[in-house]
C-alpha positions in Angstrom: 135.1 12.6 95.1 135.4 14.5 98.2 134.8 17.7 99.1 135.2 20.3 102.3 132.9 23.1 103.3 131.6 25.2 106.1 128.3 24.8 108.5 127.1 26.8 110.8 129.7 29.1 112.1 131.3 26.3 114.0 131.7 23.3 111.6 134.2 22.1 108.6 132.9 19.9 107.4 134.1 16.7 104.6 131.8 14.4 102.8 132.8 12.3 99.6 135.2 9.1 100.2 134.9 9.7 103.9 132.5 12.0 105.7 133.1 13.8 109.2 133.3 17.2 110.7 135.9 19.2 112.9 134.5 22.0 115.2 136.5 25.5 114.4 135.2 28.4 115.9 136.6 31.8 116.5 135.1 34.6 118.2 134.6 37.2 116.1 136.9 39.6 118.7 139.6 37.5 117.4 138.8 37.0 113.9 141.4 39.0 111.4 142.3 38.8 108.0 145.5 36.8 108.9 145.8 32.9 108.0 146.6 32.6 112.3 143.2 32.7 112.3 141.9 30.5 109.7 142.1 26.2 110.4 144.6 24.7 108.1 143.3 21.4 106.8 146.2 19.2 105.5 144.8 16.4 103.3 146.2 12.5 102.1 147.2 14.1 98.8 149.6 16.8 100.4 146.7 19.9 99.6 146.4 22.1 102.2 143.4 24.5 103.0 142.8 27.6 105.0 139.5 27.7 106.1 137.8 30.3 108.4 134.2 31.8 108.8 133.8 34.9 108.0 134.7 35.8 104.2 134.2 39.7 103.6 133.0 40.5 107.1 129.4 38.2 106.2 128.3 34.9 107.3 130.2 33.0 104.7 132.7 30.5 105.0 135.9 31.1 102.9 138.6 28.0 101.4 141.6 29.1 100.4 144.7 26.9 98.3 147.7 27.2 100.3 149.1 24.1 98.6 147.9 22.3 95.6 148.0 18.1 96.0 147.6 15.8 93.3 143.8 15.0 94.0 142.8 19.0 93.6 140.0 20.0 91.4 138.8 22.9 92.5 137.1 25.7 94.4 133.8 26.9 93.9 133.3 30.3 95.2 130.5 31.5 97.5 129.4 35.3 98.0 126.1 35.0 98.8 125.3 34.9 102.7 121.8 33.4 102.1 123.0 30.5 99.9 121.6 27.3 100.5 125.4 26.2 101.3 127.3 29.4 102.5 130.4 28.4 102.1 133.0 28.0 99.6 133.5 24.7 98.5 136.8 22.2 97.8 136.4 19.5 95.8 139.6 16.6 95.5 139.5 13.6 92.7 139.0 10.2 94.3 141.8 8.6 96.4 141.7 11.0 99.5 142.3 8.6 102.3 142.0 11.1 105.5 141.9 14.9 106.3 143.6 17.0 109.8 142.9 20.2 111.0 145.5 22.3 112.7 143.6 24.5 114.5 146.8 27.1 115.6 149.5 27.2 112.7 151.9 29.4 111.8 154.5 29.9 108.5 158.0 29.4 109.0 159.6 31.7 106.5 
């Protein structure tokens, strides 16, 4: 199993089949609500994430499904700022081999 999270408010971090962390951060004069802002994590399976710190204006780190891969389970929400892990949290079946993170992306409609 592997799963993706938040740390600090500077840290995306994956654990599971292979462990490692990318450094995202975005000062908060240029966080929005739009996915420019959020990290895109593409992973071995063809999922990708958006991932940004800062879920409903608290110190939270929000995972969003932009694209469902083969080795998805799930998302388990977070809400509480004072959680042990304050972040929401992906989880993938076994087989993920790596993980990028785009760190500027855009939608080409």
């Amino acid at each position: 199993m592997t799963r993706v999270y938040g740390a600090s408010d500077d840290l995306i971090e994956f654990d599971g089949e292979f462990s490692g962390e990318v450094n995202y951060y975005t000062p908060d004069a240029d966080r929005d609500e739009g996915e420019s802002k959020a990290c895109l994590v593409i992973l071995s399976d063809g999922t990708l994430l958006s991932v940004r710190y800062g879920k409903n204006e608290e110190a939270i780190w929000e995972i969003k499904l932009v694209k469902r891969g083969e080795l998805f389970e799930r998302i388990d929400q977070c809400d509480d700022p004072d959680a042990k892990v304050y972040s929401d949290q992906a989880f993938f079946k076994s087989g993920i081999k790596f993980a990028y993170a785009a760190k500027s992306w855009e939608k080409i409609r």
